[in-house]
Every structure is written in C-alpha cells, then in structure tokens.
N, C-alpha and C positions, 0 to 999 in steps of 0.2 A: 798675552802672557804665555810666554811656551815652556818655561818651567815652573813644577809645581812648587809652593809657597810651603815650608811646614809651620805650619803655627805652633804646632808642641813645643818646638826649640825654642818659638816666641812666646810661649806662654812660659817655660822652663825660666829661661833669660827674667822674664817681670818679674816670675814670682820669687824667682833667688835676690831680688834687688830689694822687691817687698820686705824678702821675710828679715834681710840686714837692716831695713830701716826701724821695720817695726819691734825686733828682738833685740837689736844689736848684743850687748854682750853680758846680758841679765835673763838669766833663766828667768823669774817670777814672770816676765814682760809674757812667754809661754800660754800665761791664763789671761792676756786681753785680748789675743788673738783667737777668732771664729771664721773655723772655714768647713763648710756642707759640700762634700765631691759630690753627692747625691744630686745636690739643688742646684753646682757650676753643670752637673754633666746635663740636666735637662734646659739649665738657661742658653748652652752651648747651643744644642740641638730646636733649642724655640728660635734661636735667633738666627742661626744657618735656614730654618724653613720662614720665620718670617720675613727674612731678606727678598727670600726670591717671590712668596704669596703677594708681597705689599705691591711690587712689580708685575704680576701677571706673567714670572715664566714658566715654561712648564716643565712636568715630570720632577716636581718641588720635594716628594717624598720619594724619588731615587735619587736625586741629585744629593741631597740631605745625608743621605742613608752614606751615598759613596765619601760622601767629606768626612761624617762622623764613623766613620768603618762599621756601619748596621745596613742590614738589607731593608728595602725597601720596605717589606711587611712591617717588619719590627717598627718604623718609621709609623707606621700609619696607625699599627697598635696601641703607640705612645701618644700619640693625639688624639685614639678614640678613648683612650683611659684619661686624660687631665680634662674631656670635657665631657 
C-alpha cells in the first residue's frame, strides 16, 4: 500500500448513508437513534491495537497512536485506565 487510506471520509460516507436510512424524512425517527462518540472513539482505538496485539506485531501502541492521531504515551494510558 503506498498510499495512505483515510478512513474518516470512509467513515463520513457510511454514516451519511446510515443516518438517511435510519431518519429519512421524520424528525421523531431523531429519538430511536443512539450514538456514544465516547464509546466509537475507544472501540476505534481497542480495535486499531487489537488488530495488530492478536498478530504479534510490534510497537502496537505507537503504531496505534500514529493511526488514531495520539502519541504513543496517551495510547498506553488508555489501556492502563480500561484494565
């Protein structure tokens, strides 16, 4: 791969497809939708580190860190805090 991928645009792209499916043209439809940016940004960041942990590659929490734009530290802070 020698160019980089952005996933934002790809995340951008589902969730505008999403949110027509699921709202379409009824505001009330507003209250059956649940979304936690809190909970997406940690499940983002457990599954960019558990990708590469379940493989055995390494420097997992800067690699991590470079995909999700956090430094390494911050990486390693967030997994001595959820266990």
């Amino acid at each position: 791969m020698s160019d980089k991928i952005n996933l934002n645009a790809e995340l951008r792209a589902w969730l505008c497809v999403r949110q027509k499916e699921l709202l379409g043209e009824k505001p009330e439809n507003i209250h059956q939708v649940e979304f936690n940016v809190h909970e997406a940004k940690e499940d983002i960041i457990r599954s960019f580190y558990d990708y590469q942990l379940f493989r055995g590659w390494p420097a997992i929490a800067k690699n991590t860190g470079n995909v999700v734009g956090y430094d390494e530290s911050a990486i390693r802070k967030f997994f001595r805090r959820k266990h």
